[in-house]
C-alpha positions as CSV (number, residue, x, y, z in Angstrom):
1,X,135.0,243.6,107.4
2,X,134.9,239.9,106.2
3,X,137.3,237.8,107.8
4,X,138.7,234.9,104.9
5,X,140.5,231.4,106.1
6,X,142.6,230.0,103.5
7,X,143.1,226.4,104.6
8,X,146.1,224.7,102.8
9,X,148.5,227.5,101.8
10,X,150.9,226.0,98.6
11,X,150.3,227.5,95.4
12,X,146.6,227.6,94.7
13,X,145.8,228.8,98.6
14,X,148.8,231.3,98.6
15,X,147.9,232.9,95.4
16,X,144.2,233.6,96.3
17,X,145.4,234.9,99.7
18,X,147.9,237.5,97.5
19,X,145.3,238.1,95.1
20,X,142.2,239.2,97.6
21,X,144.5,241.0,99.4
22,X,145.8,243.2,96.6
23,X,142.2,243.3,95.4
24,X,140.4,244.0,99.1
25,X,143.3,245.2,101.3
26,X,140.5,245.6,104.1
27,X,140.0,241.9,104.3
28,X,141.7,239.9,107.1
29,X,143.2,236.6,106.1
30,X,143.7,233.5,108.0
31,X,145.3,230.4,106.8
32,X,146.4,226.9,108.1
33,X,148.7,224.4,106.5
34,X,150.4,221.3,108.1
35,X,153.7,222.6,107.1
36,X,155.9,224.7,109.4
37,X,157.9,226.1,106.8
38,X,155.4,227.2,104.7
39,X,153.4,228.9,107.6
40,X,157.1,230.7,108.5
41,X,156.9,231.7,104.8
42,X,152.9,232.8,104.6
43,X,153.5,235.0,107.5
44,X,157.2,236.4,107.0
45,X,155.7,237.4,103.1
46,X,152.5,238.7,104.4
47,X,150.4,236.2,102.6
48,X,148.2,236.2,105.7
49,X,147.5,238.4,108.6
50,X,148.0,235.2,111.2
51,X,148.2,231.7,110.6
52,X,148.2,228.6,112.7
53,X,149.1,224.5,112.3
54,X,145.0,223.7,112.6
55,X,142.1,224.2,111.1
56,X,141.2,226.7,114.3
57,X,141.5,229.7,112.1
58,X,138.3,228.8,110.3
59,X,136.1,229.2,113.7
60,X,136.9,233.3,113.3
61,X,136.4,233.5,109.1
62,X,133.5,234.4,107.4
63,X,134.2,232.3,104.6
64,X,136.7,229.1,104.5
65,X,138.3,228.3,101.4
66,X,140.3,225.4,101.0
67,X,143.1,225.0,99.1
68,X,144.6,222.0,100.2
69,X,145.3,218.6,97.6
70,X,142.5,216.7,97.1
71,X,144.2,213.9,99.5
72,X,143.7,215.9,102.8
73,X,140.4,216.6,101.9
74,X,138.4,214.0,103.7
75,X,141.1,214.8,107.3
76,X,140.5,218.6,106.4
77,X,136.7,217.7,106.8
78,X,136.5,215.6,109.6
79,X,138.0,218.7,111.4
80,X,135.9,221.0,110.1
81,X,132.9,219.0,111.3
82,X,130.9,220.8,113.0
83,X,132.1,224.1,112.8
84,X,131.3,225.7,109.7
85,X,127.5,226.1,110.4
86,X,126.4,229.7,108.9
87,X,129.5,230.4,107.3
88,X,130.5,229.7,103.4
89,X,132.9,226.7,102.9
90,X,134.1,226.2,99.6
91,X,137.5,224.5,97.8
92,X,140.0,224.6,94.8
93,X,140.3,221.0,94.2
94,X,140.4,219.8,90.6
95,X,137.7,217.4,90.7
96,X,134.4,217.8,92.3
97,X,132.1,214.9,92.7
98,X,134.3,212.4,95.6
99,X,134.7,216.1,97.1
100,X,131.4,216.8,97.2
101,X,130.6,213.4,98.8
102,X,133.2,213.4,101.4
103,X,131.8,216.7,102.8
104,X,128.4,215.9,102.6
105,X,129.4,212.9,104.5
106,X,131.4,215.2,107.0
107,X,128.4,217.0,107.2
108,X,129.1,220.6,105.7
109,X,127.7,222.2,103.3
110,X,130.2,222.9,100.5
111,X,130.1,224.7,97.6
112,X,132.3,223.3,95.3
113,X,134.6,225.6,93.6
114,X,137.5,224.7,90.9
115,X,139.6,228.0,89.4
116,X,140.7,226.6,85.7
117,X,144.3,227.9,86.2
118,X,147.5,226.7,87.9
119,X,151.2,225.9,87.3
120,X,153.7,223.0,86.8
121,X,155.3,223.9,90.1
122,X,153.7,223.9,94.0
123,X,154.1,225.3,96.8
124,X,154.0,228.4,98.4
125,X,157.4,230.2,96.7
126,X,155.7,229.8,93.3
127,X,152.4,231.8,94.8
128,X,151.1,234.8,91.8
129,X,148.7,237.5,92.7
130,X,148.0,237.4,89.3
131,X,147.2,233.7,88.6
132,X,143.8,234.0,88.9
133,X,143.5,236.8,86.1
134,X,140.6,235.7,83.4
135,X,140.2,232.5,84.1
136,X,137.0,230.4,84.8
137,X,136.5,229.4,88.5
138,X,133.4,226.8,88.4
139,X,131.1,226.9,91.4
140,X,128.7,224.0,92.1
141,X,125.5,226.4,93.4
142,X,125.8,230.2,92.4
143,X,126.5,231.6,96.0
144,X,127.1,235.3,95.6
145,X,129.3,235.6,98.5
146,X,132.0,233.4,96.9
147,X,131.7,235.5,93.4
148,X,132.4,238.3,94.7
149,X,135.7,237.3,96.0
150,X,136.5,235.0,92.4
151,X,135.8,238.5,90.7
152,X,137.6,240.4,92.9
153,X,140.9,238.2,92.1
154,X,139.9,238.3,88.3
155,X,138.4,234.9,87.7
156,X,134.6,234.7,86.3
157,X,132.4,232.2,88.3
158,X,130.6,229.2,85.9
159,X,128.1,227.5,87.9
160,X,128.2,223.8,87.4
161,X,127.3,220.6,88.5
162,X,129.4,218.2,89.9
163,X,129.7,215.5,87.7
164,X,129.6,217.7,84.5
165,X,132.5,219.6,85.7
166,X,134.0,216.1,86.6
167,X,133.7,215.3,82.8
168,X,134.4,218.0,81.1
169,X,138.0,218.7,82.8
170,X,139.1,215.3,82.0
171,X,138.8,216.5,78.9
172,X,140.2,219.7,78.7
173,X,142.2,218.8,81.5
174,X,142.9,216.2,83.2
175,X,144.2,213.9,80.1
176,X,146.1,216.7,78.7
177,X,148.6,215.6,81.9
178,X,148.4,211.9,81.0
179,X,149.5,212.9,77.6
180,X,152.4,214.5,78.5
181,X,153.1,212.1,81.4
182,X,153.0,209.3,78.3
183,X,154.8,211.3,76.1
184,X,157.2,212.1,78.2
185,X,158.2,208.5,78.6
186,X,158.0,207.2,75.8
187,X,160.7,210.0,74.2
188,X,162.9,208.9,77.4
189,X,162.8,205.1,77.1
190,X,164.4,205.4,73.7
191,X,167.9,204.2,73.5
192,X,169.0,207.3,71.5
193,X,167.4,209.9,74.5
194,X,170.9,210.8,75.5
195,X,171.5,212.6,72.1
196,X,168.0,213.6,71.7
197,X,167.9,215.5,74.7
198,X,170.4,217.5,73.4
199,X,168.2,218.2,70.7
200,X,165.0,219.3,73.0
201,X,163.5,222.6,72.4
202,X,160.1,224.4,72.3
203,X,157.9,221.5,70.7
204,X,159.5,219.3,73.8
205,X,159.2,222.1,76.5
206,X,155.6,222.7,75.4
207,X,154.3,219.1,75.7
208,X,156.3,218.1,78.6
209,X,155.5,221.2,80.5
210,X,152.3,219.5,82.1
211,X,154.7,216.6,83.2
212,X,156.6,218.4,85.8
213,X,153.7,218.7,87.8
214,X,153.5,217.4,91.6
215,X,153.1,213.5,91.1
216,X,150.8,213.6,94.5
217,X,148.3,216.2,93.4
218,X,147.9,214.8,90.1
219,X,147.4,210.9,91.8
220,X,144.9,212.4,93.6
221,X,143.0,214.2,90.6
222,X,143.2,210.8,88.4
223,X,141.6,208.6,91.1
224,X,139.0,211.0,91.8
225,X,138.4,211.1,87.8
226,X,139.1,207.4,86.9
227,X,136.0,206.9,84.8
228,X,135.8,210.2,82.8
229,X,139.4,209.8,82.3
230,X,139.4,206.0,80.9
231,X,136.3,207.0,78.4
232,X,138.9,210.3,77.5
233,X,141.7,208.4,76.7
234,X,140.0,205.5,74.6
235,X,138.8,208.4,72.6
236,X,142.4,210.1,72.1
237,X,143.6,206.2,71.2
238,X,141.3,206.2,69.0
239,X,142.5,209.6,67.4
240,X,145.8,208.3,67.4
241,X,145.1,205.3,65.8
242,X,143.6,206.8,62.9
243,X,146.7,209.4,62.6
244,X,149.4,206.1,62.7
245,X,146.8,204.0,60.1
246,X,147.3,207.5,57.5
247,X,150.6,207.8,58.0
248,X,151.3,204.0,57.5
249,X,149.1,204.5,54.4
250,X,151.2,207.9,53.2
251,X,147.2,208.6,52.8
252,X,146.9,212.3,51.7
253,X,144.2,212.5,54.2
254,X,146.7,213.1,57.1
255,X,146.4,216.7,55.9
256,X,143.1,217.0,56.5
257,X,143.1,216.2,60.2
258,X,146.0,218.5,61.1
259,X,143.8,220.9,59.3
260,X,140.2,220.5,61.3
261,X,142.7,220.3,64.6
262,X,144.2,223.5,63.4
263,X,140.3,224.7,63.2
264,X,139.2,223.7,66.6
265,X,142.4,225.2,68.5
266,X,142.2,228.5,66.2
267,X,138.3,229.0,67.5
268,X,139.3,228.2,70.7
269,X,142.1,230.6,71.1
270,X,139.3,233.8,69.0
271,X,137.0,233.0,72.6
């Protein structure tokens, strides 16, 4: 019988604790999380079989997964220093290569691990069993302990290095946020917001969704992802630009790049 810790228990750590133990009802799960009310919650909903205010419960697991925000990471290490040797440590964070570091530093061996799914809202009353269900969950080494437990909840393991994951989510990711974020404000600091907001419906709900995301976790994923997400957003300036220069122009053109962005999301969505 494996035992699992699940160290940081809001929405990431809660769900994969509700997901393994639909999928593996055999396995006993431990978690930790700073919080007092959210370890009343954990174990009042049965999120996790015992639960403590320390990182304790990851001398007695198998396998530690952390799912705490990227800025506990390096305190979450330092306590975890020294006593992971022979078990699998891994994360959730949504950035990979300052992770990677400050545990090497720390000295444990961690695999990194990043499941492409999540919500606008945190914390542990938004957990889903089912959150996991299809999605990628990238893996710095292959380690087949750990995907066997991201297939059990439904994800598919991708195996990838640090600082190509680190890229590629800022991408896909990572600036997707920023957009809204900018979007966001920009609609709001108009004079006339007061009658537009009355006005608000899907196309504003869709692009602002991103937006209402926890302000902390996401400071932590931008300044863990500053590079790759400067060199993303001159890119999608650049897009922009060229939109407002054929619009300016009433250049006939315009049609042709809602067309080829039409394309891309159309093949996208087919995969």
């Amino acid at each position: 019988m494996t035992t699992v810790a699940v160290v940081g228990l809001g929405l990431m750590g809660s769900s994969f604790a509700l997901a393994l133990k639909q999928a593996r009802p055999a396995t006993v799960i431990v978690g930790s999380d700073a919080d007092s009310t959210t370890l009343r919650k954990a174990l009042d909903r049965g999120v996790v079989d015992s639960a403590s205010a320390d990182t304790s419960v990851a001398d007695i697991a198998d396998v530690v997964v952390i799912g705490a925000p990227i800025r506990s990471l390096r305190d979450i290490f330092a306590q975890l220093a020294g006593r992971t040797s022979g078990k699998v440590v891994t994360d959730m964070a949504s950035t990979k290569a300052s992770v990677m570091e400050w545990a090497s530093a720390a000295g444990i061996d961690l695999v990194g691990g990043h499941p492409m799914c999540g919500k606008e809202t945190s914390g542990i009353d938004t957990a889903d069993a089912g959150l996991f269900k299809g999605a990628p969950w990238v893996l710095t080494r292959p380690d087949p302990v750990l995907s066997d437990l991201i297939e059990a909840v439904g994800a598919h393991p991708i195996v990838m290095d640090a600082e190509t994951h680190d890229r590629l989510v800022a991408g896909v990711s990572h600036a997707a946020f920023l957009l809204s974020v900018g979007y966001v404000l920009a609609v709001s600091r108009r004079s006339d917001w007061p009658q537009a907001s009355k006005l608000a419906a899907g196309g504003f709900r869709d692009m602002s969704r991103l937006a209402a995301g926890d302000p902390q976790l996401y400071t932590g994923v931008t300044r863990t992802n500053r590079a790759n997400l400067i060199e993303q957003l001159d890119a999608i300036a650049a897009e922009l630009a060229r939109l407002r220069r054929h619009l300016e122009a009433d250049d006939a053109r315009l049609v042709e790049l809602f067309e080829e962005a039409q394309a891309v999301r159309e093949r996208w969505a087919r995969k």
